[in-house]
C-alpha positions as CSV (number, residue, x, y, z in Angstrom):
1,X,0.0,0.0,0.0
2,X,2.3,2.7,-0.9
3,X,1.4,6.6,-1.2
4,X,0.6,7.0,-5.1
5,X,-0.6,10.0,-7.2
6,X,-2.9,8.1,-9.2
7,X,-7.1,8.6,-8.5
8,X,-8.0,5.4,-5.9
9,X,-11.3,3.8,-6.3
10,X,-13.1,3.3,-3.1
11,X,-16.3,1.7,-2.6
12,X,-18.2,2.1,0.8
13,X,-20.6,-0.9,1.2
14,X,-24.7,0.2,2.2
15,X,-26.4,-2.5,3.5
16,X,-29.4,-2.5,5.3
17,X,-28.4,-2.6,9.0
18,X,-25.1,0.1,8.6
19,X,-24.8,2.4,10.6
20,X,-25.5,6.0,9.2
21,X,-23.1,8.2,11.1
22,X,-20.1,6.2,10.0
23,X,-21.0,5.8,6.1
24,X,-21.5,9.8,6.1
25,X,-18.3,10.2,7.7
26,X,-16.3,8.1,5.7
27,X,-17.8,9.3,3.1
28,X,-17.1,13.0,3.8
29,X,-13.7,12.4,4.4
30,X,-12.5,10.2,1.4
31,X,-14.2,13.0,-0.7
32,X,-13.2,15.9,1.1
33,X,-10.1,16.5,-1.4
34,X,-11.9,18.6,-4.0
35,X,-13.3,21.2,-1.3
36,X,-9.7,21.0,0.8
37,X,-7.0,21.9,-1.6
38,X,-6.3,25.0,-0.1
39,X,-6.5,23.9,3.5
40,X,-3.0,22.7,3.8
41,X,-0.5,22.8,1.3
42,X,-0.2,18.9,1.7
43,X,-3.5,18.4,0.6
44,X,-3.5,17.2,-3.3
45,X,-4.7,19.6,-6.0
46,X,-6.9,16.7,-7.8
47,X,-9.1,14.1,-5.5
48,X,-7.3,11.0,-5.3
49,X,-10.2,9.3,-4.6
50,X,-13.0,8.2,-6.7
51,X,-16.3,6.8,-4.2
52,X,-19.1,5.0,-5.2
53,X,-21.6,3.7,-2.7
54,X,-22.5,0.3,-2.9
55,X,-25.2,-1.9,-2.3
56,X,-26.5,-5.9,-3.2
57,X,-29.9,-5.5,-4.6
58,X,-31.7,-3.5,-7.1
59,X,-33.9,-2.0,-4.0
60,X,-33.4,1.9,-2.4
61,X,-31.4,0.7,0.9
62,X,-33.2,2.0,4.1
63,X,-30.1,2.0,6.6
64,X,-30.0,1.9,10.7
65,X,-32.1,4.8,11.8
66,X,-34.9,4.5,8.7
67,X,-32.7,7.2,6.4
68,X,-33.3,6.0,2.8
69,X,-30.3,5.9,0.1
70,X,-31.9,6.7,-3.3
71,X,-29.8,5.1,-5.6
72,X,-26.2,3.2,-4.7
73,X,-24.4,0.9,-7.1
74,X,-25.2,-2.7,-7.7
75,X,-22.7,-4.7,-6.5
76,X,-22.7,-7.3,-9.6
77,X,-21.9,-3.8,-11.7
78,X,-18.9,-3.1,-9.5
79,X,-15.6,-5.7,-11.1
80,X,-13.1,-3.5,-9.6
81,X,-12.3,-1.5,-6.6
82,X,-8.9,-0.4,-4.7
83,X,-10.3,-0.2,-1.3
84,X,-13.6,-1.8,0.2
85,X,-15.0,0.3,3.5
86,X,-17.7,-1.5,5.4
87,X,-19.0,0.6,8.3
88,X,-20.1,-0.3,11.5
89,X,-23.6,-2.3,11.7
90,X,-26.2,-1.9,14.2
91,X,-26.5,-5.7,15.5
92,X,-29.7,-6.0,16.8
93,X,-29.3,-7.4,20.3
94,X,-26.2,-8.1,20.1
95,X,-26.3,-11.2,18.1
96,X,-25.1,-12.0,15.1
97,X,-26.9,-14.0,12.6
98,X,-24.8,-15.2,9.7
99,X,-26.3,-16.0,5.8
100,X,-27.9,-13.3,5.6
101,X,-26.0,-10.7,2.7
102,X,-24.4,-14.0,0.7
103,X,-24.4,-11.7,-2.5
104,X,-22.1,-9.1,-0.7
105,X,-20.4,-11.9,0.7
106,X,-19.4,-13.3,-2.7
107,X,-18.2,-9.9,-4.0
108,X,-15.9,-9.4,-1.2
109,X,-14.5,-12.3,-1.8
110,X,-14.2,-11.4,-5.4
111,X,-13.0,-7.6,-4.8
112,X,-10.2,-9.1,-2.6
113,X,-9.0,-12.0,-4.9
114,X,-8.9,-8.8,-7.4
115,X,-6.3,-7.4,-5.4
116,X,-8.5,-4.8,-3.7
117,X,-8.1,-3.8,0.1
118,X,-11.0,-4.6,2.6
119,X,-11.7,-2.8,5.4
120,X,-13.6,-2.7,8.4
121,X,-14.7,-0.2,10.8
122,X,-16.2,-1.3,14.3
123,X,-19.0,-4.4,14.2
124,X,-18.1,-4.4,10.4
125,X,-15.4,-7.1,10.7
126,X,-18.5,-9.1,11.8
127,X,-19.8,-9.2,8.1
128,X,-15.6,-9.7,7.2
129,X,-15.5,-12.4,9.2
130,X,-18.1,-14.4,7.3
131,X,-15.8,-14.2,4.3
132,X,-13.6,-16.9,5.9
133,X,-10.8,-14.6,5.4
134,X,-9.9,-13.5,9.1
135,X,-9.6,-17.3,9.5
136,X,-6.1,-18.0,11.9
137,X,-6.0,-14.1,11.7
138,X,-6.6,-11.6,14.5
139,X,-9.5,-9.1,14.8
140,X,-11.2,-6.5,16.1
141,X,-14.6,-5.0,16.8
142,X,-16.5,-3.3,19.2
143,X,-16.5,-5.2,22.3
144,X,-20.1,-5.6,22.9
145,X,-20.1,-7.5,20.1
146,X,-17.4,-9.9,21.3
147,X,-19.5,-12.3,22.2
148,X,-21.6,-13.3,19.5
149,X,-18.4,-12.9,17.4
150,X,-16.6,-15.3,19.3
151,X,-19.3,-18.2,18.6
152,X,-19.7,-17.4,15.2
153,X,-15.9,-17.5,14.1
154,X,-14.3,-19.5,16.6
155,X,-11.2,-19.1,14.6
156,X,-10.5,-15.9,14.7
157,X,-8.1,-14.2,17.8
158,X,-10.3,-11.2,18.8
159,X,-7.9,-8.2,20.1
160,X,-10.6,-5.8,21.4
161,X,-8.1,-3.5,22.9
162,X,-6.6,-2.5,19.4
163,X,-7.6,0.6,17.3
164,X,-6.5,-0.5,14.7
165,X,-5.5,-4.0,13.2
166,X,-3.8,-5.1,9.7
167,X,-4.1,-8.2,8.4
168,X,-3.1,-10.5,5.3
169,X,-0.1,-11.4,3.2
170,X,-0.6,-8.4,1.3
171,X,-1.6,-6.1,4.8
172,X,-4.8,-5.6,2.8
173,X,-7.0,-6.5,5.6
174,X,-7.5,-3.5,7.5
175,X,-10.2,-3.3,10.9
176,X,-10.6,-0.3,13.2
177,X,-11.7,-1.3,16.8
178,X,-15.5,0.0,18.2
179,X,-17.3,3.2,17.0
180,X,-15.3,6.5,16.8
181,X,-11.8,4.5,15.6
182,X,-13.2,5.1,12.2
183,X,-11.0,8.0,12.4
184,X,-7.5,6.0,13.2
185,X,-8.7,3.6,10.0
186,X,-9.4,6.2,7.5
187,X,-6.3,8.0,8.6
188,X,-3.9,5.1,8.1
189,X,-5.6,4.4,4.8
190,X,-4.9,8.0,3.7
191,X,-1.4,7.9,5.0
192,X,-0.4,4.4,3.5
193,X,-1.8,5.6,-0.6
194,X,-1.2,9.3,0.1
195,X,1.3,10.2,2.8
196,X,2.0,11.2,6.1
197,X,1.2,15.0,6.2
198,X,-2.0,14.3,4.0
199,X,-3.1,12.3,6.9
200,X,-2.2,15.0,9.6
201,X,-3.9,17.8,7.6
202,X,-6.9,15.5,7.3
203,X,-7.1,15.2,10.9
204,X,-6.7,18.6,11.3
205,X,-9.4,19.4,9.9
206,X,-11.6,17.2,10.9
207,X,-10.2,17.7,14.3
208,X,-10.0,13.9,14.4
209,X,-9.5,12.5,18.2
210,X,-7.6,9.5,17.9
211,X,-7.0,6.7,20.0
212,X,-3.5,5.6,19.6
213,X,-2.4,1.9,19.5
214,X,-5.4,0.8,22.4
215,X,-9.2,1.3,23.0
216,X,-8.7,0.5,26.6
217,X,-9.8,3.6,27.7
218,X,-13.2,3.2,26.0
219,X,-13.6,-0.6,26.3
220,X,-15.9,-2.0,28.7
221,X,-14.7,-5.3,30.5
222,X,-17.3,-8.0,29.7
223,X,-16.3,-11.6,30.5
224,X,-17.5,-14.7,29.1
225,X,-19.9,-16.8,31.5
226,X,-21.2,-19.5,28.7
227,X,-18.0,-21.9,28.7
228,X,-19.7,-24.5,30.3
229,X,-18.0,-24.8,34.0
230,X,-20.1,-24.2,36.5
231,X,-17.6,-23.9,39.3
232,X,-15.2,-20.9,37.6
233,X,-18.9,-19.4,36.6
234,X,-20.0,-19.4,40.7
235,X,-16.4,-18.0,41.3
236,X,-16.8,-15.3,38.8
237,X,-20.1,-14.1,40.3
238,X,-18.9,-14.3,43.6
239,X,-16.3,-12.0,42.8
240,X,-18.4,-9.3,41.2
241,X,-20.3,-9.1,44.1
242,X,-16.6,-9.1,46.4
243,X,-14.7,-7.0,44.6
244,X,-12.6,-5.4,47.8
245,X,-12.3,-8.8,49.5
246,X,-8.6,-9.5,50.1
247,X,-6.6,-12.5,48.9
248,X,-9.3,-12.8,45.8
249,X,-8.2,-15.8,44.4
250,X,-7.5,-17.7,47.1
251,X,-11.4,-17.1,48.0
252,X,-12.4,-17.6,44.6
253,X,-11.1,-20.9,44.6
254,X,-12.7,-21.5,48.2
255,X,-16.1,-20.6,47.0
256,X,-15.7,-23.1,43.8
257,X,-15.0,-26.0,46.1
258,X,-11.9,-26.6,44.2
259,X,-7.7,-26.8,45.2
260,X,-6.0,-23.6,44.0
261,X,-3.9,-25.2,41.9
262,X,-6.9,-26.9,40.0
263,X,-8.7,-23.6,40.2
264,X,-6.1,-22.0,38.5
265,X,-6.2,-24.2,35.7
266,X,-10.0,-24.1,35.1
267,X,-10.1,-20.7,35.4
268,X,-8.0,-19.9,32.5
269,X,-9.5,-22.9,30.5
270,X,-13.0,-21.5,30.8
271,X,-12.1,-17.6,30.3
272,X,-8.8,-17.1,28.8
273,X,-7.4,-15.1,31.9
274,X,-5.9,-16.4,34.7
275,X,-7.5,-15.6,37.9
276,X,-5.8,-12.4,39.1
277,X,-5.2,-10.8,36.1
278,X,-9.5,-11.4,35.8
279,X,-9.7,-9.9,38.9
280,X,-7.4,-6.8,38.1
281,X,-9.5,-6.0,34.8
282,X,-13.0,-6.3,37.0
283,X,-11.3,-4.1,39.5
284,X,-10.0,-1.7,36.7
285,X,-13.8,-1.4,35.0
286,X,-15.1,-0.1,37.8
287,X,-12.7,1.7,38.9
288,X,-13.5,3.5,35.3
289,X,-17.0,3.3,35.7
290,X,-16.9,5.1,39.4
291,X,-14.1,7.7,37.4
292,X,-17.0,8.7,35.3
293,X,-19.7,8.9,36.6
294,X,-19.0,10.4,40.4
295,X,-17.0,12.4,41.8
296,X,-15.3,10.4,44.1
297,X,-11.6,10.9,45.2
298,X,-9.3,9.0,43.5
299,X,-7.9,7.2,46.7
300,X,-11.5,6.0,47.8
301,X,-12.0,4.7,44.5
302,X,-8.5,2.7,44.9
303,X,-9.9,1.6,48.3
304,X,-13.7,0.6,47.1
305,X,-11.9,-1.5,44.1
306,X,-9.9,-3.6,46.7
307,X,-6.4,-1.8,46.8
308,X,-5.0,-0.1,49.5
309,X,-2.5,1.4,48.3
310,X,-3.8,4.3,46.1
311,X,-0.4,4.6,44.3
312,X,-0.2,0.9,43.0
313,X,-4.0,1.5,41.8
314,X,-2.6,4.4,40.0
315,X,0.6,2.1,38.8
316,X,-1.9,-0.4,37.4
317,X,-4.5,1.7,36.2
318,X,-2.3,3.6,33.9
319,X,-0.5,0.4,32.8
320,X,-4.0,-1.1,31.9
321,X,-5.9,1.8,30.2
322,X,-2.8,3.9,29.1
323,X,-3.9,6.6,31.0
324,X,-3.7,7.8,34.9
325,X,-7.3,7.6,36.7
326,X,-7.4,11.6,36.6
327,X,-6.9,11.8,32.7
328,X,-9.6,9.4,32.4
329,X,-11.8,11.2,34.6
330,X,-11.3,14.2,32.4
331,X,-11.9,12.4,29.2
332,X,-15.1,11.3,29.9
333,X,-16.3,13.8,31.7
334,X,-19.1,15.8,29.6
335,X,-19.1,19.7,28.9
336,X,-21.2,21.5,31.2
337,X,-21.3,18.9,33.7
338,X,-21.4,20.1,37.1
């Protein structure tokens, strides 16, 4: 994917349950170009991007939110594109249900055998991942999502902390992690075909808030209670009630009527962390959640979480999240808030 003069074709993929907001934005900033030439002298003169919006079906496409689109282009009369963008979906309940767009399906599929780049922004890698491409690959999407994604396509490594995520022999597999990172994935795509400053100007702009390497900040800790061992689930329950109790995991394996060792062993079988580092990312999500939405003192929070000492709360909260508790605090809180 190197920067290149020549005009890019980019189609951004309408289906029925896509989320507006992210379609209109991608859309306004991949054709920006023409209005922003005199922005920033590292802007190009001519658009470098040509985009179409695409649809399967003959049909007007009523997206999430009941907004009609008149008229985008069949898929069967689109043979070649340099760059697929599929925007976030609104997944009804949170659960996936696969088979149903196997026409758009089949044209990915097509578009990237063609040599064309697909990309993903948020729950969009859901619809990706029915390709079979992201097979043995990693992933990301928005985490309330990880669920359903997990049972679907067992074979993919979700990495819900990432932004961003490239993928594929070629790196033509690109997925931004949940809602606003949109802004980190059309960013790298105009810094990898257009360069560096064309991407900063961009952002500047748009005054594009961008997350960096991790959603951490954002994410919202939600562990998996369906792998089918009923002892590591009572455990986990009983600690999200416990969260202070001292000596967690020694009492999490005395609740589950289990040796500590065994405990151990289950635990990470059945959930993928071991026991204290579940216990430190419980701790850490409500520590964020109390960050936001009170005005507690820093140190009580520490205490209410189960640590003691407020300074190794702070040591591990800013290891985990990338941020200290007080930039958090400020990041979330809203304007005008009292």
């Amino acid at each position: 994917m190197d920067a290149s003069s020549s005009t890019k074709h980019v189609s951004l993929v309408a289906a029925p349950d896509i989320i507006l907001g992210t379609l209109a934005g991608l859309l306004d900033v991949f054709g920006c170009f023409k209005a922003l030439g005199w922005f920033d002298e590292a802007l190009p003169r001519h658009p470098p991007f040509c985009v179409d919006i695409v649809a399967p079906g003959h049909a007007p496409r009523v997206l999430s939110g009941g907004v009609a689109l008149a008229s985008p282009r069949p898929l069967r009369d689109v043979t070649h594109t340099d760059l697929v963008l599929l925007p976030s979906l609104m997944v009804t309940d949170g659960e996936w249900h696969t088979g149903r767009h196997p026409e758009l399906v089949g044209w990915l599929l097509a578009m990237h055998e063609a040599g064309a780049e697909l990309c993903s922004a948020c729950s969009g890698s859901l619809l990706l991942a029915e390709t079979g491409l992201l097979d043995g690959r990693t992933a990301t999407t928005h985490w309330a999502y990880a669920d359903t994604f997990r049972r679907h396509f067992p074979h993919v490594t979700l990495q819900l902390d990432k932004a961003l995520i490239v993928e594929g022999e070629r790196h033509e597999i690109v997925m931004s992690g949940a809602s606003s990172s949109w802004h980190d994935l059309a960013l790298y795509l105009i810094a990898c075909h257009l360069g560096t400053a064309v991407a900063q100007a961009v952002a500047r702009f748009f005054a594009f808030d961008l997350h960096g390497d991790s959603m951490e900040a954002h994410a919202v800790f939600i562990p998996r209670l369906d792998h089918g061992d009923a002892a590591v689930e009572h455990a986990q329950h009983w600690i999200a009630r416990h969260l202070a109790c001292h000596s967690p995991v020694e009492r999490m394996a005395a609740c589950s009527d289990t040796s500590e060792r065994s405990f151990k062993r289950r635990f990470l079988k059945a959930t993928g962390y071991t026991p204290i580092h579940y216990v430190q990312a419980m701790r850490v999500d409500e520590a964020k959640r109390l960050l936001e939405r009170t005005r507690q003192p820093i140190d009580e929070i520490a205490w209410s979480v189960g640590y003691e000492d407020p300074t190794f709360f702070r040591r591990l909260f800013k290891r985990r999240v990338g941020v200290t508790p007080g930039a958090h605090r400020r990041k979330f809180s809203v304007p005008g808030e009292p």
